[in-house]
C-alpha positions in Angstrom: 4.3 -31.7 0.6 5.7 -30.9 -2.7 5.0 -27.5 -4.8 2.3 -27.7 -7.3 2.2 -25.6 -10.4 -0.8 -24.1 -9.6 0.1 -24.0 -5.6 -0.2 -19.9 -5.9 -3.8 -20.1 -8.0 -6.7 -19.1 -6.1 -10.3 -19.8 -7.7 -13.5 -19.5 -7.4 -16.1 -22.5 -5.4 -17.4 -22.4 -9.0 -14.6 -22.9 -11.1 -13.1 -25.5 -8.9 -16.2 -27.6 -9.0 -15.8 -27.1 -13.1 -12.4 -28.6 -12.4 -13.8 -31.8 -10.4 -16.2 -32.5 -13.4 -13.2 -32.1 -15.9 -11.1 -34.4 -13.8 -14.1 -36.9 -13.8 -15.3 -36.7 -17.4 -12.1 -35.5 -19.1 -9.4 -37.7 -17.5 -12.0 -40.4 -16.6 -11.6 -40.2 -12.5 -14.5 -41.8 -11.3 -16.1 -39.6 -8.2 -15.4 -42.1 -5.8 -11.6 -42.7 -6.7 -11.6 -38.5 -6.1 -13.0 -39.0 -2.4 -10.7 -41.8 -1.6 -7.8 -39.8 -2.8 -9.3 -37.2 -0.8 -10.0 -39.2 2.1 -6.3 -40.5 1.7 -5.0 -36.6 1.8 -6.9 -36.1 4.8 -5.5 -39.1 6.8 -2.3 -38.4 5.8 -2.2 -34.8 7.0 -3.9 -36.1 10.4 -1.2 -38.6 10.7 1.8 -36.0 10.1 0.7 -33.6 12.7 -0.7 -36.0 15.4 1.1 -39.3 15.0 0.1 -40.3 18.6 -3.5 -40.1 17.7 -5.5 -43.5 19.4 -9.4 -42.3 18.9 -10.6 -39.8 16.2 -14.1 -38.9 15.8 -15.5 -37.8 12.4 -18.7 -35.3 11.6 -20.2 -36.3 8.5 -22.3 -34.0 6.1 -24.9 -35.7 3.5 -22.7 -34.5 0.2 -19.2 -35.2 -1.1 -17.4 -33.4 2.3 -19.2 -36.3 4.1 -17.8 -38.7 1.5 -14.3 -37.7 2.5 -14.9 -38.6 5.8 -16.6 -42.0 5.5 -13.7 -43.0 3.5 -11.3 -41.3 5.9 -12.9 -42.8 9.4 -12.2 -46.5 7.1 -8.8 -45.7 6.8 -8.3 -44.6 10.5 -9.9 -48.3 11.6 -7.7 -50.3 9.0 -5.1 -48.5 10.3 -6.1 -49.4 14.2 -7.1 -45.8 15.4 -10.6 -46.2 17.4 -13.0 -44.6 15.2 -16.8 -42.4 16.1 -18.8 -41.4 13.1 -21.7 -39.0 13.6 -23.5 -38.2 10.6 -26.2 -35.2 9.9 -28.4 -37.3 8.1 -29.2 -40.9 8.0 -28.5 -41.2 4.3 -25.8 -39.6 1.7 -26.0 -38.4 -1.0 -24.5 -39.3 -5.0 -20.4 -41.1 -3.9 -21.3 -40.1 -0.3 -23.8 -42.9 -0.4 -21.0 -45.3 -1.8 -18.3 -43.7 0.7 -20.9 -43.9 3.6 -21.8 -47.9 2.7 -18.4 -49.2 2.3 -17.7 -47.9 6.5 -20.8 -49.6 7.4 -20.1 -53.1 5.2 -17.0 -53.0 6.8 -18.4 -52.8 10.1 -18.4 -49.0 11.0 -21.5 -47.6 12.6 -22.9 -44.2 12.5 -24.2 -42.2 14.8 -27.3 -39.7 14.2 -26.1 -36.4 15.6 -29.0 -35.0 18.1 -28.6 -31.2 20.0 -27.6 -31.8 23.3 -25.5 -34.9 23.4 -22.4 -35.4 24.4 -19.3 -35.5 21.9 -17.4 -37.9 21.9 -13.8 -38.2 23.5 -11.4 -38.2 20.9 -7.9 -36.5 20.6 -8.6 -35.7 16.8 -11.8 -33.8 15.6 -12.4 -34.1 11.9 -15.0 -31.7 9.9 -16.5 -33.4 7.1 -19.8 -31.3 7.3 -20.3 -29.7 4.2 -17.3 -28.4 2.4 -17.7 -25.5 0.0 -21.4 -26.9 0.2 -22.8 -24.2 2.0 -22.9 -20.4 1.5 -25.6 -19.2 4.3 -25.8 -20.0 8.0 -26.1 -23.4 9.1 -29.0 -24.4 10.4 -29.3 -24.6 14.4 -28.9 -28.4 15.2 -25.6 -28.0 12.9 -24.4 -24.8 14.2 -24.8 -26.2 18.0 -22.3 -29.3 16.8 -20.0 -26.6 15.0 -20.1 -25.2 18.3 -19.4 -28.1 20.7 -16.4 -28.9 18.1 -15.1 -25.9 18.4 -15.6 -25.6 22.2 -13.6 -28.9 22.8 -9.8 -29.1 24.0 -9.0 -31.5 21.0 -7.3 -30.4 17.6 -9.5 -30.4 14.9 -8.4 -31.2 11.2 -11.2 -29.4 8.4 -11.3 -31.4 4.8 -11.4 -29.1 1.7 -13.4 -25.9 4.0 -14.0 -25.3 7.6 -17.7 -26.1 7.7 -19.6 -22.7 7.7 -17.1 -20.8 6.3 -17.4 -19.4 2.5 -14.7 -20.5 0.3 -15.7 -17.7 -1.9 -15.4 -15.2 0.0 -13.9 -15.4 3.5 -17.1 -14.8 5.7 -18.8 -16.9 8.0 -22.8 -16.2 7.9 -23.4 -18.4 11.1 -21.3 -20.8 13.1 -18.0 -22.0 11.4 -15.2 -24.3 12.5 -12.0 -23.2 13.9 -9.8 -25.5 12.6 -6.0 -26.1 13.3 -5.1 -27.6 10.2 -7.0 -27.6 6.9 -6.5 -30.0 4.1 -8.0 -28.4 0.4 -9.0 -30.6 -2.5 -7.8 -30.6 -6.2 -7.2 -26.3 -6.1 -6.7 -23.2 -3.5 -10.5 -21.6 -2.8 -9.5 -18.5 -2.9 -11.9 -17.3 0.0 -9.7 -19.8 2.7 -7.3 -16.9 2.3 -8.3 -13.6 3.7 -10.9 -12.1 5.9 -12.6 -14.2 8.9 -10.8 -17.2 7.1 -8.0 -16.6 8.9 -9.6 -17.2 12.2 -10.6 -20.3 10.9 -8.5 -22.6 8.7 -5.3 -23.1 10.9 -2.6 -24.2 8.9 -3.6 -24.5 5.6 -2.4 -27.6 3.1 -3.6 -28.2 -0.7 -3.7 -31.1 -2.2 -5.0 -31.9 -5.9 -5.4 -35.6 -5.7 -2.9 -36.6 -8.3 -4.6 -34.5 -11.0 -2.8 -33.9 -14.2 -1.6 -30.4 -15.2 -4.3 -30.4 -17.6 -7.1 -30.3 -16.0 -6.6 -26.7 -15.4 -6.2 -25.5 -18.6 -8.7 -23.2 -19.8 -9.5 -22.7 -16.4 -7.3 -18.7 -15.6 -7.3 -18.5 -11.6 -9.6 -15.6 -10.2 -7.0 -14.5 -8.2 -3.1 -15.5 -7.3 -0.9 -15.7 -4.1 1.7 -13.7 -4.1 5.7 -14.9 -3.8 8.8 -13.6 -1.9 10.2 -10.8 -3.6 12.5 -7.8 -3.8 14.1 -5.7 -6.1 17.7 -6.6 -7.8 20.8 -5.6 -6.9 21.8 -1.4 -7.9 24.2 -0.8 -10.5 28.0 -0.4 -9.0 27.6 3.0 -10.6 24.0 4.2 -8.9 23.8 7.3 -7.5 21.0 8.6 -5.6 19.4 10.7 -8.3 19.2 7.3 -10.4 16.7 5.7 -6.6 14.1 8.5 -7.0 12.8 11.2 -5.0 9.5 10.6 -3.5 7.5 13.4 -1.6 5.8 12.8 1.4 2.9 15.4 2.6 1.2 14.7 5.6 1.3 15.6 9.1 -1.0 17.9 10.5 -0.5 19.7 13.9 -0.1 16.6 16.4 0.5 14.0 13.6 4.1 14.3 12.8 4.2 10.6 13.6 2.6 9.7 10.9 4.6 11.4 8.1 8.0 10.8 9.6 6.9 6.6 10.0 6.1 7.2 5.8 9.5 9.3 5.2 11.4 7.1 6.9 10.3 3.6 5.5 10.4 5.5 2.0 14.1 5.9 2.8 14.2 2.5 4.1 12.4 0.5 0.6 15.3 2.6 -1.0 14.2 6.2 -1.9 17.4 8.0 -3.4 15.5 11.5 -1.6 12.8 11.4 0.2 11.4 14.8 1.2 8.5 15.9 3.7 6.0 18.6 2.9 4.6 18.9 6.7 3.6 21.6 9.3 6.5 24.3 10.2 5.9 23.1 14.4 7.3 19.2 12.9 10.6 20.5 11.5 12.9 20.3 14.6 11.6 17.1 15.8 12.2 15.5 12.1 15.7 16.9 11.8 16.3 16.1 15.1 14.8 12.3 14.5 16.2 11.5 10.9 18.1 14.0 9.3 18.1 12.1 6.0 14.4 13.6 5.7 14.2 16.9 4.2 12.1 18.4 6.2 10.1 21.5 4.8 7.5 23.8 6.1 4.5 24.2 4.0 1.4 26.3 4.8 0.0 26.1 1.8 -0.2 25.1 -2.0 2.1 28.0 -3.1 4.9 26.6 -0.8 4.1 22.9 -1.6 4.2 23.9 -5.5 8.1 23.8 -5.7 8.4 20.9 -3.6 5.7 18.5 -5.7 8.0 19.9 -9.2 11.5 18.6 -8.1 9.5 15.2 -6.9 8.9 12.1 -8.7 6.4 10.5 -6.5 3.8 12.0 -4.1 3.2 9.9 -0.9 -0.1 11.6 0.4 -2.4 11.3 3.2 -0.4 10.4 6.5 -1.4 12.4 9.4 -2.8 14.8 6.6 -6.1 15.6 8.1 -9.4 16.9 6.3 -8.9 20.2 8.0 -8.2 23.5 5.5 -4.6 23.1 5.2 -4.8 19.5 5.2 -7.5 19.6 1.9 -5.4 22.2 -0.1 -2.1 20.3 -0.4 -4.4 17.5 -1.5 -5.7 19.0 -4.5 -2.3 20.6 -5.1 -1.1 17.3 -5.2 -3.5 15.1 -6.6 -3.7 17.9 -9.4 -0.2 17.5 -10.3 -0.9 14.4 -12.2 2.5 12.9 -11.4 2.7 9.0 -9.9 0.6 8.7 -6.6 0.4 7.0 -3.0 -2.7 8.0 -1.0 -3.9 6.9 2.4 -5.7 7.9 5.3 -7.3 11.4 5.4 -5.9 11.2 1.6 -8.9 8.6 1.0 -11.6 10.3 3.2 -10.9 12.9 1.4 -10.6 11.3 -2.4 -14.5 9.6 -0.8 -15.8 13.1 -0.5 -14.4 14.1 -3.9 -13.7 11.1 -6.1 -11.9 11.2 -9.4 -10.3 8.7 -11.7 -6.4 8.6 -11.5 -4.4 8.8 -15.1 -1.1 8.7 -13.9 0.3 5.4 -12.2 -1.6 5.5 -8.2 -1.7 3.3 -5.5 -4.8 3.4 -3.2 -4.5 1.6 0.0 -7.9 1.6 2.0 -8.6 -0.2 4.7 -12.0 -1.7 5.1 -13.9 1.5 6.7 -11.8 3.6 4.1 -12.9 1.2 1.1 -16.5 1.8 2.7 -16.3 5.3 2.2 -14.9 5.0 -1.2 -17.8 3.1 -2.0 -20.1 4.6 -0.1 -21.3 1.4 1.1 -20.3 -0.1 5.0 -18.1 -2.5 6.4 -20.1 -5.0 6.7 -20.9 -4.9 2.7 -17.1 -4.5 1.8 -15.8 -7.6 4.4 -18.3 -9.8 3.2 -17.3 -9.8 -0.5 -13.2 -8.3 0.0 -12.9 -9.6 -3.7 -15.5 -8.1 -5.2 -14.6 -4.9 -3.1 -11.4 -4.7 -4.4 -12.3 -4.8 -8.1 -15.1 -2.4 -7.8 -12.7 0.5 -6.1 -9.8 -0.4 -8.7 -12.6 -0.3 -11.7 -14.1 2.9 -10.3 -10.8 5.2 -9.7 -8.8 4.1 -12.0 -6.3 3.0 -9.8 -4.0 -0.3 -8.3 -5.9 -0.8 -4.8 -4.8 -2.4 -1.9 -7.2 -3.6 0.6 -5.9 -4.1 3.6 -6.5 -6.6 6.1 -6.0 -10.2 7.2 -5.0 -11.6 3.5 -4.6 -8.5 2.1 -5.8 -8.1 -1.6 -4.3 -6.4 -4.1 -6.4 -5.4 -7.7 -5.5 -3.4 -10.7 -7.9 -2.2 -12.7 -7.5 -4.6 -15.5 -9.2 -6.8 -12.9 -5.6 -8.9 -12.1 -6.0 -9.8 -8.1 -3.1 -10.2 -5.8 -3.6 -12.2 -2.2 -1.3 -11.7 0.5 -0.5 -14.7 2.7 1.5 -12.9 5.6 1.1 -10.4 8.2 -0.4 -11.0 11.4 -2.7 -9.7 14.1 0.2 -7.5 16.0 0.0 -5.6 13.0 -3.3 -4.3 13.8 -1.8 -1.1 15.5 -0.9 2.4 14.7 1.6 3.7 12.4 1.4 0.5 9.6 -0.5 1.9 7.3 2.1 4.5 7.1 5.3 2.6 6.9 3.2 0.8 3.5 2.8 4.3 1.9 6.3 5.0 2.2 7.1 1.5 0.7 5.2 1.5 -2.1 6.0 5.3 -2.9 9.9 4.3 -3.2 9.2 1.2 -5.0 7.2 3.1 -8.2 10.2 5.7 -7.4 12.7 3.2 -8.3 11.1 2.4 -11.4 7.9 -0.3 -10.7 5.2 0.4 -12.0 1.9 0.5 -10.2 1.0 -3.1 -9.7 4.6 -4.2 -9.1 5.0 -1.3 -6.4 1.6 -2.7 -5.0 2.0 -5.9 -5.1 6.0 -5.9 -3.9 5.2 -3.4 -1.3 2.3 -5.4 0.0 4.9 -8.5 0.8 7.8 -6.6 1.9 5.8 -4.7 4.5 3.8 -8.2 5.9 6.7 -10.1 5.6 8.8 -7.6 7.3 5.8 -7.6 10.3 6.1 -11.5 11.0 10.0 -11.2 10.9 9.5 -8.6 13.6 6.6 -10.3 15.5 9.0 -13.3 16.5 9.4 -11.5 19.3 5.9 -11.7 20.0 2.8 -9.9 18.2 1.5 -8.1 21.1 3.3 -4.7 21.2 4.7 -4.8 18.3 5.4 -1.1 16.6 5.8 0.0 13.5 9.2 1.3 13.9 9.8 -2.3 14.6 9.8 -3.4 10.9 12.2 -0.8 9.5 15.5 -2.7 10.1 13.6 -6.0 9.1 12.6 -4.1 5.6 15.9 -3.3 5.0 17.2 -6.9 4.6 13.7 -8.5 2.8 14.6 -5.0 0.1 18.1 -6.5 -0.5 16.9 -10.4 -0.1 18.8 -11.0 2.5 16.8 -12.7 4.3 14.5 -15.9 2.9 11.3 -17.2 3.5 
């Protein structure tokens, strides 16, 4: 399917339903001419990834979603696929009504869907339920379908939304279809990609029904996908003074791990120098590990002092700790003013004291850290990532990345960034690390906070799925530091 312009938009449930009444009234696309291109979209995808498809049942909603799949489940019969229809309701709704009587006229039946009957056999399930046409749980009677959909054997292929999942926001407030593939209408909900969504919307396909580029003018995307990317080729000339010096301070008694993963992928994204500022017991084993790490013992803000003046960019909060010695190098650093990475203890601690940033900083929370920062919970942070994500770049002053499935990126200027890789082996220790490192030689070599965010961000994802071809489960961070390497020089493509 071919690139569209607007491919790496992602927008609100609101604004795209602004679009659907522009293409309608604007470029004078009657609503039913939308679902059939819709429908059309739909049977096309099913087609491409199950050609050998003989029976296909489709679960229609009252609105437009069940529109699609009236007009889809005709289709399927013209094209001699043996078609069942359940539907929720025994009438539709607005061009559902005309989708829904031109399968009957032709001689399609539908069947009333009733808790606790059987589904029926079918080697493709299709989800025409509701769409982005729902925002809360669904009610029982639905929720036991969504269930017994998602409990069957047989693919199932969503149109425009998973039914029961928010395409605002990534959540699911009840039941929600686990689709393999989904098929999105007219523009990318931005909600289909992070959070619970990716649980949910299998392989993921947009298609914006033969719209002109002008229905999405005036219309700026809430948030964008990011692209493939690394930084050009060095002068013939560079040396390493011209690559930065980035300081990493971390690494607490038992947590040299932590800040040698950071040093090391700091070296790795193309620091010129990278030094450490850790505990005096981590020195032989870092030397010993990486040499190219200067190593130095610090016990205290006088000794770190010296360190944070010859640096360019502070890297804080791996293995750091919120003990004593682990707090006074933070506000020794963080009080330097100079450009700033800060994770881990570095954000429980920045929760218990919060300030706004001047100089360029890079926050990168996960979702109990971005709790803390907001003194809020999980629960409140994961079930609105966007808003999240805005709200702790608008309150510190600061580029945040919230990481996660789909990891977001926001600067303060309210600019959103969506990552579409990574993957589930990267849920393990030591990755949160490497990313400080990444991004604290990326503003080092001369990005600037968003860029560094947003390039680091890719770099370290896309390095994780190149290393998880060997499998996701047991995959360590080490594991993506040769695979970094290349993505920083392009050398390897997407």
């Amino acid at each position: 399917m071919p690139a569209h312009p607007h491919s790496h938009d992602l927008y609100t449930v609101e604004q795209v339903r602004a679009l659907d009444r522009r293409a309608i009234g604007g470029c004078g696309v009657p609503g039913i001419e939308l679902m059939r291109r819709a429908a059309w979209a739909g049977w096309s995808s099913l087609r491409r990834h199950w050609p050998e498809a003989r029976r296909i049942a489709v679960y229609c909603g009252p609105g437009n979603n069940g529109g699609d799949g009236f007009l889809l489940a005709l289709l399927a019969r013209e094209a001699g696929v043996q078609v069942e229809l359940l539907a929720l309701a025994d009438v539709a709704r607005g061009d559902a009504a005309l989708a829904r009587d031109a399968w009957t006229q032709s001689g399609g039946t539908v069947r009333r869907w009733d808790v606790g009957q059987a589904l029926p056999p079918a080697d493709v399930h299709v989800d025409a339920l509701y769409g982005t046409g729902l925002r809360r749980a669904p009610e029982p009677d639905v929720a036991a379908l969504i269930e017994a959909i998602t409990g069957t054997h047989a693919p199932v292929l969503a149109l425009d939304v998973p039914s029961g999942l928010d395409a605002d926001t990534g959540t699911c407030p009840g039941a929600a279809i686990r689709a393999d593939v989904t098929v999105s209408f007219i523009a990318a909900k931005r909600g289909l990609h992070t959070g619970h969504a990716a649980d949910h919307v299998g392989r993921l396909e947009l298609d914006v029904l033969g719209l002109p580029d002008s229905v999405f003018d005036g219309t700026p995307a809430d948030a964008r996908m990011l692209r493939p990317g690394h930084l050009p080729p060095r002068a013939r000339a560079a040396h390493k003074g011209n690559n930065g010096h980035v300081l990493a301070v971390g690494g607490d008694q038992g947590t040299a791990g932590a800040i040698r993963l950071c040093g090391e992928a700091a070296l790795r994204a193309g620091g010129g120098l990278v030094s450490v500022a850790t505990h005096a017991d981590h020195l032989l084993a870092l030397n010993c590990a990486r040499p190219e790490l200067m190593a130095h013992a610090v016990d205290g803000p006088q000794a770190l002092q010296p360190l944070i003046d010859r640096a360019g960019v502070l890297a804080v909060g791996p293995g750091l700790g919120q003990r004593a010695w682990g707090h006074a190098l933070w506000l020794t650093a963080l009080d330097a003013g100079k450009p700033l990475v800060l994770d881990a203890d570095g954000l429980n601690l920045l929760a218990k004291e919060p300030r706004t940033f001047k100089a360029a900083t890079v926050l990168t929370p996960h979702p109990g850290e971005a709790a803390r920062l907001l003194q809020g919970t999980v629960a409140s942070v994961e079930a609105d990532r966007f808003a999240a994500v805005r709200q702790l770049s608008a309150r510190y002053g600061a580029v945040v990345v919230l990481k996660g499935a789909g990891s977001l990126i926001a600067a303060p200027d309210g600019r959103v960034a969506v990552c579409p890789w990574g993957n589930p082996g990267m849920a393990s220790g030591g990755m949160g690390d490497l990313l400080t490192g990444i991004v604290a030689a990326l503003l080092a070599q001369g990005c600037d906070a968003w860029e560094a965010a947003c390039l680091g961000v890719g770099l370290h994802a896309r390095a994780g799925d190149r290393a998880a071809l060997g499998g996701e489960r047991g995959l360590l961070a080490s594991d993506l530091l040769p695979v970094l390497r290349r993505l920083g020089n392009g050398l390897d493509h997407d």
